[in-house]
PyMOL Python script that loads the backbone (N, CA, C, O; Angstrom):
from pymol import cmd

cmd.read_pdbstr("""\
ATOM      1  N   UNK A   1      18.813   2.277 -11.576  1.00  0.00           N
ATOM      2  CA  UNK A   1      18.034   2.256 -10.365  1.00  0.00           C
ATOM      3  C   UNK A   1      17.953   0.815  -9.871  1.00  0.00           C
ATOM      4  O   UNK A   1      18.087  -0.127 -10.653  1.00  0.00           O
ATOM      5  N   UNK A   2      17.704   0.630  -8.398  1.00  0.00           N
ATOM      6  CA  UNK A   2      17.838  -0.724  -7.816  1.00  0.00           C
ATOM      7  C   UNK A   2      16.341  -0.714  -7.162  1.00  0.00           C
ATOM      8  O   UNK A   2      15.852   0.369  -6.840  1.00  0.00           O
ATOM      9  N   UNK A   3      15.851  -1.536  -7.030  1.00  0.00           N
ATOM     10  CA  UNK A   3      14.623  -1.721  -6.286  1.00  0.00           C
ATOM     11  C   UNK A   3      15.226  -3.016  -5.493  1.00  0.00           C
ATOM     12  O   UNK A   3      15.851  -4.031  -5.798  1.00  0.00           O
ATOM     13  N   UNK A   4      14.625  -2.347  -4.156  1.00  0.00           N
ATOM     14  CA  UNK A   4      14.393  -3.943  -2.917  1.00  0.00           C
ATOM     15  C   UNK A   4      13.171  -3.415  -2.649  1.00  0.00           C
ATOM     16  O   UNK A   4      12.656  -2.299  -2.585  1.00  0.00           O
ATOM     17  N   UNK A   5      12.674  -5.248  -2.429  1.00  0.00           N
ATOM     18  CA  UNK A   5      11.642  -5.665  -1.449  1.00  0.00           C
ATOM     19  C   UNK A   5      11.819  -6.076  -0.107  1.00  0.00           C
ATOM     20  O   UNK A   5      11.859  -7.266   0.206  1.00  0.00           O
ATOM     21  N   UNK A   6      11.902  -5.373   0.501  1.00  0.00           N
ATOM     22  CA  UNK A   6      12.242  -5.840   1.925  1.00  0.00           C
ATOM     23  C   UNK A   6      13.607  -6.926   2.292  1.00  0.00           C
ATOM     24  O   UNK A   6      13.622  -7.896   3.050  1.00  0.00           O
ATOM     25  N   UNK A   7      14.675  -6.363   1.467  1.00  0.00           N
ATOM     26  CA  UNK A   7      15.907  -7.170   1.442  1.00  0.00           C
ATOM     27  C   UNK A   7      16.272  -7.749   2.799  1.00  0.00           C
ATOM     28  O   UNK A   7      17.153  -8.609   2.802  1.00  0.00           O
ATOM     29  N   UNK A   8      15.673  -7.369   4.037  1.00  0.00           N
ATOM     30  CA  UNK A   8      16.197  -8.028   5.062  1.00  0.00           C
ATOM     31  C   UNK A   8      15.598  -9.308   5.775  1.00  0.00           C
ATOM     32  O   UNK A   8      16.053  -9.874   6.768  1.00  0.00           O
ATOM     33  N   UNK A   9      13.979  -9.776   4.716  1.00  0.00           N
ATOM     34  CA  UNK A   9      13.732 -10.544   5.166  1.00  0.00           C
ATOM     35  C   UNK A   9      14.011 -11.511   4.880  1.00  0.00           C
ATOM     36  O   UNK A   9      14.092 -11.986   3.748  1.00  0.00           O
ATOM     37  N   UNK A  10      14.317 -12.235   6.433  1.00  0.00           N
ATOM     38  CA  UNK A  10      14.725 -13.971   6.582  1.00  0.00           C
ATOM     39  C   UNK A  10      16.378 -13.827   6.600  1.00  0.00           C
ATOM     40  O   UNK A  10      17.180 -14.746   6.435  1.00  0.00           O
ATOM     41  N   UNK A  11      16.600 -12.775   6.784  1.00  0.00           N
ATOM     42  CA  UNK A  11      18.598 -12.982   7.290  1.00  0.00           C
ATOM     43  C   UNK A  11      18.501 -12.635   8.618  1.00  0.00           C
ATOM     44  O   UNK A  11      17.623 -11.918   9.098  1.00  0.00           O
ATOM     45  N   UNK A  12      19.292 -13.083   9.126  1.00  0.00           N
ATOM     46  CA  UNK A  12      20.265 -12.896  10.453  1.00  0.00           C
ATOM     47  C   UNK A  12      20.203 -11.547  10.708  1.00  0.00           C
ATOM     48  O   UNK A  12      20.412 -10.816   9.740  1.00  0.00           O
ATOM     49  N   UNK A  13      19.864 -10.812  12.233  1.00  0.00           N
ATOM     50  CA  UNK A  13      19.985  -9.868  11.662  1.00  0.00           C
ATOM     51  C   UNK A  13      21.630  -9.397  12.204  1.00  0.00           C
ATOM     52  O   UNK A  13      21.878  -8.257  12.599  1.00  0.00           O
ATOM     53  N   UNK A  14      22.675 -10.524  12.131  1.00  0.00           N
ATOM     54  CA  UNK A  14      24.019  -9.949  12.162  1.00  0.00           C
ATOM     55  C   UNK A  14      24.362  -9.463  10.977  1.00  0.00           C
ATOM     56  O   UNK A  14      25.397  -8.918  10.594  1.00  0.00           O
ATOM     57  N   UNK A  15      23.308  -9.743  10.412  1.00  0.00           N
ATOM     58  CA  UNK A  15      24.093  -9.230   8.747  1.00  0.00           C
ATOM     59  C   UNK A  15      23.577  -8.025   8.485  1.00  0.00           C
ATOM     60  O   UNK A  15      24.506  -7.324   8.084  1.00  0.00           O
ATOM     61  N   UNK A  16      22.721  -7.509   8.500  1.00  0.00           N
ATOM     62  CA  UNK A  16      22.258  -6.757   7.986  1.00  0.00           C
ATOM     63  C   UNK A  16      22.756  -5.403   8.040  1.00  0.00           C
ATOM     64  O   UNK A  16      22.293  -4.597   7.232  1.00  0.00           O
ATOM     65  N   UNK A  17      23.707  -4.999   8.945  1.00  0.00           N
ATOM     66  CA  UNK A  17      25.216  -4.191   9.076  1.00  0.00           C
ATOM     67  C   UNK A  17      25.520  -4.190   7.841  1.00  0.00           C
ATOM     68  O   UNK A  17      25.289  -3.221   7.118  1.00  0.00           O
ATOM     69  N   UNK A  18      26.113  -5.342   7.408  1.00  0.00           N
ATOM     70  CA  UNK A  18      27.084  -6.226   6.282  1.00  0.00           C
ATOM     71  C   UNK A  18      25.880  -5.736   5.089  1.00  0.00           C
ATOM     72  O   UNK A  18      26.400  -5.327   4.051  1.00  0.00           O
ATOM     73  N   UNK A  19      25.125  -5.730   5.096  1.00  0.00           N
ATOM     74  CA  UNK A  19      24.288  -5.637   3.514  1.00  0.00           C
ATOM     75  C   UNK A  19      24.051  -3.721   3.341  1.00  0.00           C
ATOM     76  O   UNK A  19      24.080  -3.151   2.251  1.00  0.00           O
ATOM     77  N   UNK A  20      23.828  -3.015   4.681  1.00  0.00           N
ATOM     78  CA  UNK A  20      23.984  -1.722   4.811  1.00  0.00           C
ATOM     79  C   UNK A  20      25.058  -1.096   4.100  1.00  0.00           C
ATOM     80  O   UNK A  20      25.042  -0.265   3.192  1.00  0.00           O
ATOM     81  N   UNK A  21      26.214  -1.803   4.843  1.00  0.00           N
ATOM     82  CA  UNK A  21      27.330  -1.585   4.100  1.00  0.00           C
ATOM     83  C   UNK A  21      27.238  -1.699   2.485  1.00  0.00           C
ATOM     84  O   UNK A  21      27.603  -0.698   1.868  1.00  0.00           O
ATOM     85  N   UNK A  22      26.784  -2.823   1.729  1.00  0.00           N
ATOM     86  CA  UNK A  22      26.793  -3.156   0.583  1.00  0.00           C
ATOM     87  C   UNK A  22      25.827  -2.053  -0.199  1.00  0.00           C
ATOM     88  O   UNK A  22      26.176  -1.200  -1.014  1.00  0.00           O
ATOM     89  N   UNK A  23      24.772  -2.285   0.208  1.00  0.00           N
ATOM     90  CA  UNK A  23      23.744  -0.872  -0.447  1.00  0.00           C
ATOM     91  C   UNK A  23      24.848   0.179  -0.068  1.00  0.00           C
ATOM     92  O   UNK A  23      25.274   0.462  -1.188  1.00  0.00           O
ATOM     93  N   UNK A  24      25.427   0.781   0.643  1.00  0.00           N
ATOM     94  CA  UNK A  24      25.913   2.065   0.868  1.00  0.00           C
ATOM     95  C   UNK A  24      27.183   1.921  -0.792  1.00  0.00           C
ATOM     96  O   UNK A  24      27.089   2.638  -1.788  1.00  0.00           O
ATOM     97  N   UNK A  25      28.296   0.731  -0.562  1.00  0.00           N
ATOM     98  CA  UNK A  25      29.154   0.680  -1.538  1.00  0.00           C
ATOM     99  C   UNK A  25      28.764   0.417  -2.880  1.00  0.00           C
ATOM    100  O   UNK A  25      29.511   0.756  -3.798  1.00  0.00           O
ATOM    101  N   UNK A  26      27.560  -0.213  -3.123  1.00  0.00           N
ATOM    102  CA  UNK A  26      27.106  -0.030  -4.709  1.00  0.00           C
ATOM    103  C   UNK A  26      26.306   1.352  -5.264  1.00  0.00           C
ATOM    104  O   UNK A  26      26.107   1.747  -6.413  1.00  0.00           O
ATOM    105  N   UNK A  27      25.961   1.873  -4.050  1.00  0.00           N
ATOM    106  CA  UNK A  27      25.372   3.507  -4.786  1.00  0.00           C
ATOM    107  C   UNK A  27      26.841   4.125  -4.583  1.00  0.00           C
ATOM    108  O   UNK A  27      27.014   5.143  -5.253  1.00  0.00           O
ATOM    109  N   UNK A  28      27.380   3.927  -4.197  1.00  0.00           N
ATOM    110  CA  UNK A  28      28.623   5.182  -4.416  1.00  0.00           C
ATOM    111  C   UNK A  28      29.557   4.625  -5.820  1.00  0.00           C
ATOM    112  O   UNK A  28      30.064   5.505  -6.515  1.00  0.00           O
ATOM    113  N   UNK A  29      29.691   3.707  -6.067  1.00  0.00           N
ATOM    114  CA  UNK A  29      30.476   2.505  -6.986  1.00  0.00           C
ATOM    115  C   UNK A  29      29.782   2.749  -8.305  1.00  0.00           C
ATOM    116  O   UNK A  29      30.370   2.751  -9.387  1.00  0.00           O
ATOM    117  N   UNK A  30      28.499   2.952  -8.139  1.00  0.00           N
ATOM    118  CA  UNK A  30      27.267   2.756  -9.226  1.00  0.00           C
ATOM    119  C   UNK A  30      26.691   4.203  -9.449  1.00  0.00           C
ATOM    120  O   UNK A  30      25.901   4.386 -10.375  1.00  0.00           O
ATOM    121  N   UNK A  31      27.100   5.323  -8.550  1.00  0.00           N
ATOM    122  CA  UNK A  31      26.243   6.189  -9.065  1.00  0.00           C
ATOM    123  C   UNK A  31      25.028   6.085  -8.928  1.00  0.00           C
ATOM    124  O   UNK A  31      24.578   7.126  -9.408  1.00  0.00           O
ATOM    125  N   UNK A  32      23.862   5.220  -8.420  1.00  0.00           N
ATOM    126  CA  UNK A  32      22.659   5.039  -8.667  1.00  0.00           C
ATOM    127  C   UNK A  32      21.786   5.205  -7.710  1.00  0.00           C
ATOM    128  O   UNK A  32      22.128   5.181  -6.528  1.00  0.00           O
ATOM    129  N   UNK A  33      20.507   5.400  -8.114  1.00  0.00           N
ATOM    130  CA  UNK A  33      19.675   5.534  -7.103  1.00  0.00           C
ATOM    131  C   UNK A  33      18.985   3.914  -6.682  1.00  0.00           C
ATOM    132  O   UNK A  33      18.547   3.052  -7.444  1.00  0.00           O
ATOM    133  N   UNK A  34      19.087   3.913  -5.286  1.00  0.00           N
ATOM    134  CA  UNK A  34      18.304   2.527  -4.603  1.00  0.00           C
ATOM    135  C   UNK A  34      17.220   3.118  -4.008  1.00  0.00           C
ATOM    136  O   UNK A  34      17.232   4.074  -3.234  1.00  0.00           O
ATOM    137  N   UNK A  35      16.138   2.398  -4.476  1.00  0.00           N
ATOM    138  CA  UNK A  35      14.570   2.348  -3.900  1.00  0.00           C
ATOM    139  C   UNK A  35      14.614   1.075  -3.088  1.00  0.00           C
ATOM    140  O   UNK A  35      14.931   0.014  -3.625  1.00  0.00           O
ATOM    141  N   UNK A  36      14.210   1.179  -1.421  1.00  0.00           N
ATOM    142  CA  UNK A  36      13.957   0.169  -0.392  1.00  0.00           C
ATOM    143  C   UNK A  36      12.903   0.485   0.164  1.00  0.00           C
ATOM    144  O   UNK A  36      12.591   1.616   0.539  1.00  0.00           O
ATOM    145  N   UNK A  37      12.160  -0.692   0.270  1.00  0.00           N
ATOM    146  CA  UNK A  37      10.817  -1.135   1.099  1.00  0.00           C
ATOM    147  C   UNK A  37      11.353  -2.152   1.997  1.00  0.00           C
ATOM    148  O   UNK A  37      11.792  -3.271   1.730  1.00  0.00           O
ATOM    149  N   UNK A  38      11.213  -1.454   3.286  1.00  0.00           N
ATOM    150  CA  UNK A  38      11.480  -2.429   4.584  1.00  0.00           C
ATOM    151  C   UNK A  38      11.145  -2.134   5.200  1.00  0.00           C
ATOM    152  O   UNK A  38      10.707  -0.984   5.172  1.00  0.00           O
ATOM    153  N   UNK A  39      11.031  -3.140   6.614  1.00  0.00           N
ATOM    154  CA  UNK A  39      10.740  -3.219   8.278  1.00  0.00           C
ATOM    155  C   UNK A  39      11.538  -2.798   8.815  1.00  0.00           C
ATOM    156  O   UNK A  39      11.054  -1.878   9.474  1.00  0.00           O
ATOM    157  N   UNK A  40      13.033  -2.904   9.072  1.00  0.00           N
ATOM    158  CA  UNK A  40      13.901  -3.145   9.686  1.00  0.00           C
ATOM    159  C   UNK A  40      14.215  -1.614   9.758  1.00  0.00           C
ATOM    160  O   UNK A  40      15.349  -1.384   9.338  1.00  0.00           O
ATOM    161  N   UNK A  41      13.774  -0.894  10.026  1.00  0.00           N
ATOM    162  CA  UNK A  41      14.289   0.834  10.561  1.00  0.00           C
ATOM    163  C   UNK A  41      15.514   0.982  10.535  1.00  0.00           C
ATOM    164  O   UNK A  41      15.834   1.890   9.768  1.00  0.00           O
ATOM    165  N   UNK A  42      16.564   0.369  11.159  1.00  0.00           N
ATOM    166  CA  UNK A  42      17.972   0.844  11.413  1.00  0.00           C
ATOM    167  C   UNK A  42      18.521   0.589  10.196  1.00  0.00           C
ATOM    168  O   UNK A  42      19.551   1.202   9.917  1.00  0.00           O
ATOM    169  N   UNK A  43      18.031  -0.240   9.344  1.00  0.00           N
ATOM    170  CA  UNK A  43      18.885  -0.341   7.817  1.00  0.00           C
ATOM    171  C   UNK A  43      18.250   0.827   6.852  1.00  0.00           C
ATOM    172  O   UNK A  43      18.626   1.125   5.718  1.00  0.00           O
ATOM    173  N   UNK A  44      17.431   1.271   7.441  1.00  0.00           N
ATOM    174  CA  UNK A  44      17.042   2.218   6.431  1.00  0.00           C
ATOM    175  C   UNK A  44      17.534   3.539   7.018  1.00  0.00           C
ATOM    176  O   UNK A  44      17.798   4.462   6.248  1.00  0.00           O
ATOM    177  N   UNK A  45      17.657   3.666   8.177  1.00  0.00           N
ATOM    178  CA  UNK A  45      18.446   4.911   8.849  1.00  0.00           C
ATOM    179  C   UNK A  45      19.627   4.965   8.446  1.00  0.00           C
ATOM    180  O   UNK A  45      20.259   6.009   8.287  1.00  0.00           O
ATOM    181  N   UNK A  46      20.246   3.250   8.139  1.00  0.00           N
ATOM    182  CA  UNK A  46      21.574   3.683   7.796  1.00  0.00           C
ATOM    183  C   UNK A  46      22.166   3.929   6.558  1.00  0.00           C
ATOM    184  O   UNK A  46      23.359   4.179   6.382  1.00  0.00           O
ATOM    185  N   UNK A  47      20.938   3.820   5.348  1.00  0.00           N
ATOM    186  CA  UNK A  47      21.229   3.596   4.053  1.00  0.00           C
ATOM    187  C   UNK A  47      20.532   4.711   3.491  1.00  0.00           C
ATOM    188  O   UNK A  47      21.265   5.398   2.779  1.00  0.00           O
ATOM    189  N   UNK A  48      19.479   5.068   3.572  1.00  0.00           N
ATOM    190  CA  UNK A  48      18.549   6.503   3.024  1.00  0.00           C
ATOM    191  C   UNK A  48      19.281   7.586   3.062  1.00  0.00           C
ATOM    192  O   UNK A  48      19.937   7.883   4.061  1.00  0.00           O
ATOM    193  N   UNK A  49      19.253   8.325   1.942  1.00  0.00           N
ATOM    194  CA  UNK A  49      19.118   9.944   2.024  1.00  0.00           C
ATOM    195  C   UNK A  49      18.092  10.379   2.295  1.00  0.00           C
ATOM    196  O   UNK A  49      18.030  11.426   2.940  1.00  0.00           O
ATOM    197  N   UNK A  50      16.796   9.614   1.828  1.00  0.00           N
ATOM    198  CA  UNK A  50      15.450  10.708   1.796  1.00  0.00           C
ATOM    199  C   UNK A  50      14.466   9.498   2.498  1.00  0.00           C
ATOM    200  O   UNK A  50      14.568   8.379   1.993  1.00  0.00           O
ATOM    201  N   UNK A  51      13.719   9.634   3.397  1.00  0.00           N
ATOM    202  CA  UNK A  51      13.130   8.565   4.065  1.00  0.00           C
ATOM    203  C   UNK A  51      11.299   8.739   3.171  1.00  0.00           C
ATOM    204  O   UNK A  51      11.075   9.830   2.646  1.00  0.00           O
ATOM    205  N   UNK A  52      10.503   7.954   3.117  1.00  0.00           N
ATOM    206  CA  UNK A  52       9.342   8.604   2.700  1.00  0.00           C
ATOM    207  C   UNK A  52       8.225   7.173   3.509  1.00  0.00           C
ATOM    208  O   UNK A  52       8.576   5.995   3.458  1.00  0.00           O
ATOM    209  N   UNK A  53       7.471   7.439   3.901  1.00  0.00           N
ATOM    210  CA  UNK A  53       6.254   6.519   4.415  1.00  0.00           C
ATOM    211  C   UNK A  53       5.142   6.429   3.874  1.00  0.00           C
ATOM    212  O   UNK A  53       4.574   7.519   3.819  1.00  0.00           O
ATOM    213  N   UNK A  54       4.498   5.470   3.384  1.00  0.00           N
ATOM    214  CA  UNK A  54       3.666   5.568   2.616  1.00  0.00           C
ATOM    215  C   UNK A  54       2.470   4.508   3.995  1.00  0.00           C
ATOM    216  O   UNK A  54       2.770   3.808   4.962  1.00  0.00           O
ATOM    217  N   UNK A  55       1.058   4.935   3.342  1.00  0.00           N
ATOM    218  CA  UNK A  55      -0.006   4.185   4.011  1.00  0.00           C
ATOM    219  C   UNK A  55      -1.006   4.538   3.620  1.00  0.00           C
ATOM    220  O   UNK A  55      -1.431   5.691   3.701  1.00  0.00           O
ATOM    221  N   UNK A  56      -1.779   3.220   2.924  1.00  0.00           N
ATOM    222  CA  UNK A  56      -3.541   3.403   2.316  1.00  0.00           C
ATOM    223  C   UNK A  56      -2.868   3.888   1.100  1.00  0.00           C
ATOM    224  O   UNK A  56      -3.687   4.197   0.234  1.00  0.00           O
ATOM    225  N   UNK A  57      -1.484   4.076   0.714  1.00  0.00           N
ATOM    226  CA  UNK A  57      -1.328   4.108  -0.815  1.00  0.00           C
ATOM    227  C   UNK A  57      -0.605   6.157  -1.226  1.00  0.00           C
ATOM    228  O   UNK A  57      -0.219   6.691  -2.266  1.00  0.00           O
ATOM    229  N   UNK A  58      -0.782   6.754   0.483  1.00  0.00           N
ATOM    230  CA  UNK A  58      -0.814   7.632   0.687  1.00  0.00           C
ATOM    231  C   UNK A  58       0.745   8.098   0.869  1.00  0.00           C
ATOM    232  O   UNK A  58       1.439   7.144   1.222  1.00  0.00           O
ATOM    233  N   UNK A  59       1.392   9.183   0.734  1.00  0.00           N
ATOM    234  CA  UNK A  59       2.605   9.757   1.326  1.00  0.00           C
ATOM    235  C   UNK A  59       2.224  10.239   2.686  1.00  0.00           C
ATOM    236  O   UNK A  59       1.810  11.398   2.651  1.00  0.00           O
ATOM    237  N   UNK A  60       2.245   9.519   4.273  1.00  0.00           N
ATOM    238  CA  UNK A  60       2.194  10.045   5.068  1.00  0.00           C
ATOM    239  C   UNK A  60       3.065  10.737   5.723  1.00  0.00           C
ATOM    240  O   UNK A  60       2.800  11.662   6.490  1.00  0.00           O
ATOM    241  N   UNK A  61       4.296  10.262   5.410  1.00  0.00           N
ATOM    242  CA  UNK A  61       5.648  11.088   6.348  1.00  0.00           C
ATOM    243  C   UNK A  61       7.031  11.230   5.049  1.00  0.00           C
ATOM    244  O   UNK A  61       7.568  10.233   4.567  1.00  0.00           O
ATOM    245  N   UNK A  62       7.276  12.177   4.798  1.00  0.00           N
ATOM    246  CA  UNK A  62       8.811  12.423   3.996  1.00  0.00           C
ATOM    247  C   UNK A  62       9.627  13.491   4.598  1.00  0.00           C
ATOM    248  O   UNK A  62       9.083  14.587   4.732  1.00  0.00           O
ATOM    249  N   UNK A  63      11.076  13.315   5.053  1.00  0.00           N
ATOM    250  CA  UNK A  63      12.193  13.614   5.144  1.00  0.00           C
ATOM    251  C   UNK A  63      13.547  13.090   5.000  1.00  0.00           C
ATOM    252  O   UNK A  63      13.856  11.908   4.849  1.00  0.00           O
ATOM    253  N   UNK A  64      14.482  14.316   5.076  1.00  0.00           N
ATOM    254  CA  UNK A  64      15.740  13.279   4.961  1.00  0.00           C
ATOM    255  C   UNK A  64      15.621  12.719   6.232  1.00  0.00           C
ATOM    256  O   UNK A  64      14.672  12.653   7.014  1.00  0.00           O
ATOM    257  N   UNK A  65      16.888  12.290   6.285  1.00  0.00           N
ATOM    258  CA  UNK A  65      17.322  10.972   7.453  1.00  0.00           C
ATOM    259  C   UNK A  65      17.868  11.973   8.216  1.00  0.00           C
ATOM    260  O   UNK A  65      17.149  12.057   9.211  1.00  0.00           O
ATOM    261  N   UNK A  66      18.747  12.771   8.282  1.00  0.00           N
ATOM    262  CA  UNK A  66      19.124  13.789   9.518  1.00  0.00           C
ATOM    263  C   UNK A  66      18.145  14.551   9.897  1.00  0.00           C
ATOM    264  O   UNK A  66      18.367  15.499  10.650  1.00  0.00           O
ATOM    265  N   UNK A  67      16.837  14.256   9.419  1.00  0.00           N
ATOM    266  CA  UNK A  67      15.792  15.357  10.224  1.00  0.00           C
ATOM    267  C   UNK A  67      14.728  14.287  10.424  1.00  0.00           C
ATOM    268  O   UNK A  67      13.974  14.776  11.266  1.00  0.00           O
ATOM    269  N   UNK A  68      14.365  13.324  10.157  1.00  0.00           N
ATOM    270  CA  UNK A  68      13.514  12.135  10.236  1.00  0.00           C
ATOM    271  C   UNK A  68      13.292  12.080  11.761  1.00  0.00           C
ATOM    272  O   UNK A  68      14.245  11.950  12.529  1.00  0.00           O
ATOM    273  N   UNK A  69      11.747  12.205  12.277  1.00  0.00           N
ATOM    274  CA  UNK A  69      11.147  11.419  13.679  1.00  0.00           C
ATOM    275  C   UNK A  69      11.112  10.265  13.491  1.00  0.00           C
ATOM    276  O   UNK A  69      10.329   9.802  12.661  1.00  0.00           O
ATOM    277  N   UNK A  70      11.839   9.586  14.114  1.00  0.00           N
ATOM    278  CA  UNK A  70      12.090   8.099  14.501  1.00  0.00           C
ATOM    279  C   UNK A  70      10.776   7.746  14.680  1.00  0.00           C
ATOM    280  O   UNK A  70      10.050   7.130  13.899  1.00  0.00           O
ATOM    281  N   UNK A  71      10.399   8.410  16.332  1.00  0.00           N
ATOM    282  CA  UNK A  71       9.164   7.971  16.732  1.00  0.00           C
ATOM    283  C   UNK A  71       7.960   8.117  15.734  1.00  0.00           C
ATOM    284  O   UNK A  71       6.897   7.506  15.851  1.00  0.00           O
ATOM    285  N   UNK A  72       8.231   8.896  14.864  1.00  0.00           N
ATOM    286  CA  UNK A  72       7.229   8.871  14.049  1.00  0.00           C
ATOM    287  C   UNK A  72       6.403   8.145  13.034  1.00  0.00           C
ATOM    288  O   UNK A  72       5.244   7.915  12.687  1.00  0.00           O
ATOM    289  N   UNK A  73       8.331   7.796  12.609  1.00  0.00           N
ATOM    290  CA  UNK A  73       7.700   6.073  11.564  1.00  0.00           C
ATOM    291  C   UNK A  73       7.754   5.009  11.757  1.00  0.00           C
ATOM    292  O   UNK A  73       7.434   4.060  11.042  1.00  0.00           O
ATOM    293  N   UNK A  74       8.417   5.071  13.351  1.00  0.00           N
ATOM    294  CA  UNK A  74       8.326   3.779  14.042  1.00  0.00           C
ATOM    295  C   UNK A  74       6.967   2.826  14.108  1.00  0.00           C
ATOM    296  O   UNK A  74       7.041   1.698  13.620  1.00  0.00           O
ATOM    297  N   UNK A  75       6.047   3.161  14.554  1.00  0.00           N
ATOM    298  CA  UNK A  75       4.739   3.297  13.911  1.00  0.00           C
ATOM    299  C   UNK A  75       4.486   2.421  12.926  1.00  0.00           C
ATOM    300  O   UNK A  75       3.680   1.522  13.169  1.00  0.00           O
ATOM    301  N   UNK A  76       5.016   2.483  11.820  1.00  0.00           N
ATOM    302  CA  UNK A  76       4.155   1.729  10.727  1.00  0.00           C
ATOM    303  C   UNK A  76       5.512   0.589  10.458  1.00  0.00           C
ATOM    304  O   UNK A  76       6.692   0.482  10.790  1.00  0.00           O
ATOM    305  N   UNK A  77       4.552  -0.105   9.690  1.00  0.00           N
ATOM    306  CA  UNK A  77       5.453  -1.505   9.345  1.00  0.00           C
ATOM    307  C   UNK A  77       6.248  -1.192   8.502  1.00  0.00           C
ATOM    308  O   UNK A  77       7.355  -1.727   8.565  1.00  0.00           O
ATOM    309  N   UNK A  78       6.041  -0.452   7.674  1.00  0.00           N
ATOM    310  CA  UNK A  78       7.601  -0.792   6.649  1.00  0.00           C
ATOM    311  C   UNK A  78       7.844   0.926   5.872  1.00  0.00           C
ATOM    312  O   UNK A  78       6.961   1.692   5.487  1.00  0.00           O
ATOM    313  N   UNK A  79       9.176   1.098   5.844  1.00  0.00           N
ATOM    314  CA  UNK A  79       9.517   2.767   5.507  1.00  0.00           C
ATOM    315  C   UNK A  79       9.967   2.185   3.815  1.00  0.00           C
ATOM    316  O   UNK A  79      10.348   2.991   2.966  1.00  0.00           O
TER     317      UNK A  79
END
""", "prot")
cmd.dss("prot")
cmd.show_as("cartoon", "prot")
cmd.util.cbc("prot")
cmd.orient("prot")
């Protein structure tokens, strides 16, 4: 298993394509499951199977990513 903390903070965000990519090629390479905590929505749209929102410590929003309201977790700071 991989844990990030908000891997996108303080890069460019030209990169962050480039690191999408990388999370995408080490779970397929690795077999493994990656746990991400971030801001940056579109890296997590592009890297999640299963999206989950947490707030006050709470599960407020879980789906996959092909059924995920955008507008929904747009909303909070970090998926």
């Amino acid at each position: 298993m991989l844990l990030l903390d908000e891997p996108t903070e303080g890069i460019q965000p030209s990169i962050i394509k480039d690191l999408a990519r990388l999370l995408r090629d080490i779970r397929s390479v690795r077999n493994i499951c990656i746990v991400v905590c971030e801001q940056v929505l579109s890296l997590v749209l592009d890297v999640a199977d299963r999206i989950l929102v947490m707030e006050g410590g709470r599960i407020v929003h879980a789906d996959t990513r092909d059924h995920v309201d955008e507008a929904a977790i747009a909303r909070f700071p970090a998926v």
